[in-house]
N, C-alpha and C positions, 0 to 999 in steps of 0.2 A: 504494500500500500504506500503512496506517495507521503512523505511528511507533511505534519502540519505546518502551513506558513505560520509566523507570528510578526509581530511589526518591525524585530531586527534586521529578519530576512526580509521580510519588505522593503527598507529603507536598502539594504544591502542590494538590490535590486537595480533600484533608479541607480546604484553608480555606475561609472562611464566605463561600459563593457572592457575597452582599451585597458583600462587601470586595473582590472582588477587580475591581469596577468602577470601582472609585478606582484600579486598577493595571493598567489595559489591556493592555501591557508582557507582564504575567504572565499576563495572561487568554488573550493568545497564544499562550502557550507550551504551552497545552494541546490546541493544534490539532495545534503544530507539527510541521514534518518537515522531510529531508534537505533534499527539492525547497525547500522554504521557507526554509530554513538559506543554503543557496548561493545562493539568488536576492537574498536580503537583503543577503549578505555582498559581491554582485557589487556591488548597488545603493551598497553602505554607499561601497566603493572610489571608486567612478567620482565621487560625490558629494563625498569628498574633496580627489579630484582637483581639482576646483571651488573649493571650501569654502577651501585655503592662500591661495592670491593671493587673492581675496576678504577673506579674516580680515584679512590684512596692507594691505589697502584702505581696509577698512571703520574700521580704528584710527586709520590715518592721519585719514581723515575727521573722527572723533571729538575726534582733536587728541593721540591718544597714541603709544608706540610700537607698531608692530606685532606685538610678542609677547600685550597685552594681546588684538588681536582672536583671533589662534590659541589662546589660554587661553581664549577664549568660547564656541569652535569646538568645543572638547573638554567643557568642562564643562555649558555650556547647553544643547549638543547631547544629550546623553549623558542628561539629566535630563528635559530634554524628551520625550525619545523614551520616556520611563520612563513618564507620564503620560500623553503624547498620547491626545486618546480618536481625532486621526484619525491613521490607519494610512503616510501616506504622506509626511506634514508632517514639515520640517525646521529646528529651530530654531535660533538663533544670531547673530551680529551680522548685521545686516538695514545696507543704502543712508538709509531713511528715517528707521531711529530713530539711526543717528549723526550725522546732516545734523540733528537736533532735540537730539539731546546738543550740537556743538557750537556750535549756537546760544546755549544754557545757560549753558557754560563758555568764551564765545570772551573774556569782560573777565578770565578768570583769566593772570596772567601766570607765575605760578610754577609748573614740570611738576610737580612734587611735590603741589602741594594741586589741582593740575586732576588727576592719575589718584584724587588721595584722593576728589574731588567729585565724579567722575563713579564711582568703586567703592560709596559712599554712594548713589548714585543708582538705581544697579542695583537695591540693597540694600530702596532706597524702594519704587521701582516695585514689587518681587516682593512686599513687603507689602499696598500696593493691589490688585495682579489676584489676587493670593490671598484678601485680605481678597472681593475682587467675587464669587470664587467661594464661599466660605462662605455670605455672605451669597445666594446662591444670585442674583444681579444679572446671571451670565452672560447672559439671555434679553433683557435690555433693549439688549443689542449692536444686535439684529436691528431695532432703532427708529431706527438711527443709520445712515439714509441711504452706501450704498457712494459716490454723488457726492462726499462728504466726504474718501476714500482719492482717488477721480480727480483732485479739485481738488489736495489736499494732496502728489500724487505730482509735476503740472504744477509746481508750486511749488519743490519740496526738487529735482527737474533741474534746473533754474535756476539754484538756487543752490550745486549740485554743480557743476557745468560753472564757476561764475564761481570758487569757491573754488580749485579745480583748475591756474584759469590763471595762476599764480605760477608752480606747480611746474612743471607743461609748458611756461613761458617762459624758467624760471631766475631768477626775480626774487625778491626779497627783501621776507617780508611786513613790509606797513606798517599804519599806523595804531595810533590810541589802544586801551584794553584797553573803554572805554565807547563809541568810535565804534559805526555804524551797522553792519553785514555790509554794505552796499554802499558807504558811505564807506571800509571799507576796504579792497574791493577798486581802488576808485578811485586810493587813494592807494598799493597797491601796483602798481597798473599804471601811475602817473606818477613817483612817488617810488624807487619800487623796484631802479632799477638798469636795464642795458640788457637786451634778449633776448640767454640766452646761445643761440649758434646749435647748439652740440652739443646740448645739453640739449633743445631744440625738436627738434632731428634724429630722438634717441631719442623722446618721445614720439611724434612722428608716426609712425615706421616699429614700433612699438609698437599704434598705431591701423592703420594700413594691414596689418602681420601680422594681429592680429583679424580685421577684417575679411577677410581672405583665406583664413584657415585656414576665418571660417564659411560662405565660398560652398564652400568643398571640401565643408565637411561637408555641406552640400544637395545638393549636385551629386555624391556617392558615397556619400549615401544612410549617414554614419555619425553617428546622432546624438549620439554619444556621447562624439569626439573632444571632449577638456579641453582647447579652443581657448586659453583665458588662464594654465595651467598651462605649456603650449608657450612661448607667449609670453614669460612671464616666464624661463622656461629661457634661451629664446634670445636677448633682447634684452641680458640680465643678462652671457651668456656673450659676446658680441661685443662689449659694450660693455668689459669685462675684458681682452681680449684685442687691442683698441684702444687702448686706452689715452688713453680722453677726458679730457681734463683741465678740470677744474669742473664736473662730473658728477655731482651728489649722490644719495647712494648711502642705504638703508634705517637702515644700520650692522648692529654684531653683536646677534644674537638670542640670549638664554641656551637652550643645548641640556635644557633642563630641563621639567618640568612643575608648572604651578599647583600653589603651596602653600597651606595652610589660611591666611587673613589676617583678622583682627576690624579693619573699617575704623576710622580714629579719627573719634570725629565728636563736636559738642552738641546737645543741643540746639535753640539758637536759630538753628543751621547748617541743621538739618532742616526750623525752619521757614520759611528764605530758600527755601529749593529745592523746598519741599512742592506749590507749583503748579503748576513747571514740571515733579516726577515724578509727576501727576495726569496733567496732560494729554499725554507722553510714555507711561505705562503704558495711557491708553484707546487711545491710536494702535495700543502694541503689538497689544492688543486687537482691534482693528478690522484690523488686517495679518494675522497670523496666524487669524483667524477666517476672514475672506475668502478667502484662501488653502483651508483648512480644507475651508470650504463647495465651491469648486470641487473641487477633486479627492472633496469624497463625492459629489458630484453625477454626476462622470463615472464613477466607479467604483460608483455606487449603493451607499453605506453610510450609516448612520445617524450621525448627530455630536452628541454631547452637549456645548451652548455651555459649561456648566459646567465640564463637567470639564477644557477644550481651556482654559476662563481658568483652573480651578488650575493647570495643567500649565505654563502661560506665568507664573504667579506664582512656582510653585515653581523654573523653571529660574531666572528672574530672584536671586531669592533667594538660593539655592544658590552660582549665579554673584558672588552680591556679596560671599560669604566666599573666593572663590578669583581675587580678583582681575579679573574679565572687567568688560567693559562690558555695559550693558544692548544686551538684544536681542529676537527674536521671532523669527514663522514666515518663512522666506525664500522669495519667490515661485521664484528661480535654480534654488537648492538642492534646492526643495519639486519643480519641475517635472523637473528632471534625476530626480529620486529616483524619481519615477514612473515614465518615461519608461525607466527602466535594468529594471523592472518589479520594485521593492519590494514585497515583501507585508505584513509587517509592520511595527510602530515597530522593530522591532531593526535596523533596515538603518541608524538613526541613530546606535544605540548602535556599529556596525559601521566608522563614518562618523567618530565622534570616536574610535575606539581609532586608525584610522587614522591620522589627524592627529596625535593624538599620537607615533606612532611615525614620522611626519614630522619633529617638532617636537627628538625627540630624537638622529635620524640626520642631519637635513640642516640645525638650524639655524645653523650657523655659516658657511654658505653664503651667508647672507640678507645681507651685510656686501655683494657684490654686486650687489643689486638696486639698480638706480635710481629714483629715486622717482618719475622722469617717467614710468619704463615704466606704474610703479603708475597715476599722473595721466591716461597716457592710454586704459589698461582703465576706471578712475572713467569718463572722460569718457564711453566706449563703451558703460558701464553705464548714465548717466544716461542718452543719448541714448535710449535702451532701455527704459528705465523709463516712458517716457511710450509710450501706444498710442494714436494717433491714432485707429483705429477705434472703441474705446471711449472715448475725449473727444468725438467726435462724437456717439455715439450717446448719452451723457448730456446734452449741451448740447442735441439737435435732441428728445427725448423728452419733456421739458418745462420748462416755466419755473421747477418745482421744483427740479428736475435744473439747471438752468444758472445758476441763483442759487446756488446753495449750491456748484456747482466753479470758478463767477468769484471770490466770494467769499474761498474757502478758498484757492484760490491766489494771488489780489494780497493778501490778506495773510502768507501765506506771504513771499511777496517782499520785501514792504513794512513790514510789522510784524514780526513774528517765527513763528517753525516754530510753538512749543509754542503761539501765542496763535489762530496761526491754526487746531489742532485742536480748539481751546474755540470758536471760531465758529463752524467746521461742525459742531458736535455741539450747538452752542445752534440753529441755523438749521432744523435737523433735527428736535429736539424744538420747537420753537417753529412749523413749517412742518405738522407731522406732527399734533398736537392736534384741531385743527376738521375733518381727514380721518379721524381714527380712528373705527374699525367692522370688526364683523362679517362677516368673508366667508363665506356657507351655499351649500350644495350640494343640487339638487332633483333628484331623477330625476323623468322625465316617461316615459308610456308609453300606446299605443293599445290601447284595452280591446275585449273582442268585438264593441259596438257601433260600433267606429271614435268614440271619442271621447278624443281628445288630452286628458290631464290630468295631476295628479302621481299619481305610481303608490302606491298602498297595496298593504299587505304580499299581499293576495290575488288582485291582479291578475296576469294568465297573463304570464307573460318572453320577449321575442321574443329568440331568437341571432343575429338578423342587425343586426338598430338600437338603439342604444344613447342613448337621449339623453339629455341634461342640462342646470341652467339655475345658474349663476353669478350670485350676490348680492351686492352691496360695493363697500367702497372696493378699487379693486385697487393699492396701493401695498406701499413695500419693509414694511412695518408689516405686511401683513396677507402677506406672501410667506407664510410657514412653514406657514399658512392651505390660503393656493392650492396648497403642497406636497403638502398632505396630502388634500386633495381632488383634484388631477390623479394621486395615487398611486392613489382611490378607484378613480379613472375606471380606469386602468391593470391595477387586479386586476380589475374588471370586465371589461374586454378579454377577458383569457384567458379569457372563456369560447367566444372564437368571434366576434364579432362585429366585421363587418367593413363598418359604415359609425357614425361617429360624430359627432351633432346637438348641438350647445354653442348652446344661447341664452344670450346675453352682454347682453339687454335691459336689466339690472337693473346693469350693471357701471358704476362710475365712479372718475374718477380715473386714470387707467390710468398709469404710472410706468415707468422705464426695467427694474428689478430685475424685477416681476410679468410685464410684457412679454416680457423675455427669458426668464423661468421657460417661460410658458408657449410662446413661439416653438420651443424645446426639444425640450417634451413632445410640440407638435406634429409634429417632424421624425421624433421617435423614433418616434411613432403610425404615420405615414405611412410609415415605411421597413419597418416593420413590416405594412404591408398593407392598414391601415387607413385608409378616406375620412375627412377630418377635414372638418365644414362649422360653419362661424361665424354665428347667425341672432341677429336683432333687433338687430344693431350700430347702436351710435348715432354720432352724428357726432365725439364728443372721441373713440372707440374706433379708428373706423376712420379719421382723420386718426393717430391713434399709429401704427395698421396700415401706413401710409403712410411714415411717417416713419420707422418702423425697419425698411421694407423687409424686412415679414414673410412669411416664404413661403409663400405660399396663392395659390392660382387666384384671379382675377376672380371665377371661375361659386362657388367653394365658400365666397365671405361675400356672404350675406344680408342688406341694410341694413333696416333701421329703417322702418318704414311707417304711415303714418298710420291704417291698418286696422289691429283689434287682433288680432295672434297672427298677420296674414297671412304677415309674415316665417318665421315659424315653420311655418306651413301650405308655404308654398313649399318650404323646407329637407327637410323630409320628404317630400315628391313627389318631391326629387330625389334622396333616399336612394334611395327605391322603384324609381327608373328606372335608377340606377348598378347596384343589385341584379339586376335583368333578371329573366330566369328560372335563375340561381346564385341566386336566393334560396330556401331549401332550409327555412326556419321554419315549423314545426310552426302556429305562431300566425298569421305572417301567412298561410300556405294556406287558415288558415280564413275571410281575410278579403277575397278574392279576387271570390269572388261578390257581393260587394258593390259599388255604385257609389264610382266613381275618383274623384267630386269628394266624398264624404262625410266627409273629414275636418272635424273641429272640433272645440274648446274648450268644455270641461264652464264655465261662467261661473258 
């Protein structure tokens, strides 16, 4: 049943259709209903659930106390969700971008000018992705190779897990405020004191809880159990009621909420840190995009890059007067949200009124938490963060692909977080130049005469074979391209036709992103009913075919032949023969009477 209007949604009405595309948020609200309301508010819960021990992780990370991540959780969240142009994305303090903040801020030694440095930073970045978005710059995301997020994700695990092993040992951080990130881990795992053994105790039964609660949830089928919620409950509470001694604890949290704060800054301060909140705010960029792009992919929605960067500007921003750290789209967060079945941005706004109302019932509890518990959910995080299946399948897809995620991650390691997302995005635009082109879409079709050619407007429409012919470079550059030409093919579909002819002759390049677009589209084709066959593949196409283990028959690709069009002539005989007599077309019945070898090419 359609919702009841009331007079908010009324007045919400008369505004000027135009505007209310810069407010997604509101543009919802004029769908909305009960069903929508509660599904969002289920979503917004369960997401929270997630969202406390994370927030309080993720600050740690960053180098602050954990009330700052819970104030990001609520504010960035909540603003985010305000803007978002996708429906399911969850903003907030992110693994990545505080593993690149406290890279930033690890020579700061004073806590006072490190939360002032990093609230300044927030402050930065939400100027950049906003300013990106004005300037309407969103679109040039889509030129900055996803190998860049793989490299850079291999990278910041690495140096999550090494950062971590202080706390989960009990040892005491060492080193200069100029040393290296791995000089100083070195010198806190020599210098630092012994292992305490309680402290190790807790972290590990910390990681072993985790991981135990998440084979329950596969094995009883509840996706939904707030495994690291539990967790911190539990370890927090046994470890309290033990009474570990040298045990270091979170400390107390103010039961309060983020107040309005004008950071102090200069300046000549703004322009020490002005590189490292560049290449921080395109990360963000690049994280919350990617995110973005997945879930409208599977949910089939539209995403406009633009508005998704003002959205991640404005949270940033917003956040930098209310004290949070900088932050972005959360892959965690973003996937639970889905997953809890979200319909709207409201399930985020739903998501930080919660936390909040966390923040101000339970935080004086947080004086319990150990900070190993925290170190060893980080550690189960990181572990996590990295997907072995997609690091393979960028590195083996091509030498673009694997230069740019060697690259981006040994300097990651080696160099620094921020320096290493200015190489994958120089590598990217430098790599991507002498490939950029035109990706065009041909229909081809059999005329009364049986003559294969490109079909003009007044040629008769078969409903049984559909075929087409892909031009270009097929890389992540031209994806958006290939999107909206595999959508072409897709509405054509519906009319009935149930075998489909792709000559890929003309295709080069072929790239891990275009590759997996199209692997996809394929599955969907195919589950859908439809024959999918591959003709005129050439050798780089179907060595890719190979490599990423794409799912098609031997019989249904076509390779490359030294005769011209012959690939093509084959592909279509063996439509004809899949068809049998279920082929029920008006057009081809007329063409029956004619001899079986008489196809060919109008030259």
């Amino acid at each position: 049943m359609p919702s009841t209007s009331s007079p908010p949604l009324d007045r919400l009405r008369t505004f000027p259709q135009g505007w209310l595309r810069y407010f997604p948020a509101l543009d919802s609200l004029l769908k909305y209903s009960g069903a929508a309301a509660r599904a969002d508010l289920l979503a917004g819960l369960t997401v929270a659930a997630v969202a406390v021990p994370q927030a309080m992780a993720y600050a740690l990370v960053a180098g602050v106390p954990p009330q700052y991540g819970l104030y990001t959780a609520i504010v960035m969240t909540a603003i985010g969700a305000f803007f978002d142009s996708s429906r399911q994305l969850i903003n907030g303090p992110t693994n990545a971008i505080s593993i690149a903040v406290l890279s930033v801020t690890a020579a700061i030694a004073d806590p006072g000018d490190k939360i002032n440095t990093i609230i300044v930073m927030s402050l930065l970045i939400g100027c950049i992705q906003t300013a990106i978005a004005l300037l309407r710059l969103g679109d040039i995301t889509k030129y900055i190779s996803h190998s860049v997020i793989v490299g850079f994700t291999v990278g910041a695990s690495l140096l999550l897990v090494i950062d971590q092993m202080k706390n989960l040992l009990g040892k005491k951080a060492m080193g200069g405020v100029h040393d290296h990130f791995l000089m100083r881990f070195w010198r806190s795992m020599t210098e630092g004191g012994d292992v305490h053994l309680y402290t190790l105790w807790v972290g590990l039964a910390s990681i072993a809880l985790v991981l135990g609660l998440r084979w329950a949830k596969q094995r009883l089928h509840f996706p939904l159990l707030p495994e690291l919620l539990i967790t911190v409950i539990s370890v927090s509470a046994i470890t309290a009621l033990l009474g570990l001694e040298g045990v270091g604890v979170v400390g107390t949290i103010p039961a309060s909420l983020p107040s309005f704060h004008f950071p102090h800054t200069e300046w000549v301060f703004i322009k020490e840190i002005a590189p490292s909140a560049l290449a921080i705010a395109t990360l963000g960029l690049l994280e919350a995009i990617a995110m973005a792009k997945s879930i409208a992919s599977a949910k089939r929605q539209q995403l406009d890059l633009n508005q998704q960067c003002l959205s991640e500007g404005l949270a940033n921003m917003g956040g930098g007067f209310f004290q949070c750290i900088p932050g972005s789209g959360s892959l965690t967060r973003s996937a639970i949200n889905t997953q809890a079945g979200a319909i709207t941005q409201w399930s985020g706004v739903f998501s930080a009124v919660a936390v909040a109302a966390i923040v101000l019932l339970f935080a004086p509890l947080a004086q319990y938490i150990p900070k190993a518990c925290l170190a060893g959910i980080l550690i189960m995080t990181a572990v996590r963060m990295i997907d072995p299946a997609s690091l393979i399948y960028h590195v083996r897809a091509s030498h673009f692909d694997a230069g740019i995620v060697i690259a981006t991650a040994f300097s990651a390691v080696f160099i620094s977080i921020e320096f290493c997302i200015l190489i994958g995005v120089f590598l990217s635009f430098m790599l991507a130049v002498p490939r950029a082109g035109r990706m065009l879409l041909t229909e081809f079709s059999i005329s009364s005469n049986r003559v294969l050619a490109e079909r003009r407007p007044e040629d008769p429409e078969c409903s049984s074979i559909l075929m087409f012919g892909l031009e270009g470079e097929m890389f992540f550059g031209s994806a958006s391209t290939l999107e909206k030409h595999l959508h072409t093919i897709d509405e054509r579909l519906k009319g009935g036709a149930k075998v489909l002819v792709l000559r890929m002759k003309r295709i080069r390049n072929p790239d891990a992103v275009c590759m997996h677009m199209l692997s996809d589209q394929v599955e969907h084709w195919e589950a859908a009913g439809v024959h999918v066959m591959l003709c005129g593949v050439r050798d780089d196409l179907y060595q890719a075919l190979e490599r990423t283990r794409f799912n098609m028959q031997e019989s249904e690709v076509f390779r490359e032949q030294k005769l011209r069009f012959s690939s093509t002539l084959a592909a279509v005989q063996r439509a004809y023969e899949l068809l049998g007599e279920e082929n029920n077309c008006p057009h081809c019945a007329g063409l029956k009477g004619k001899s079986q070898e008489a196809y060919y090419y109008m030259v």
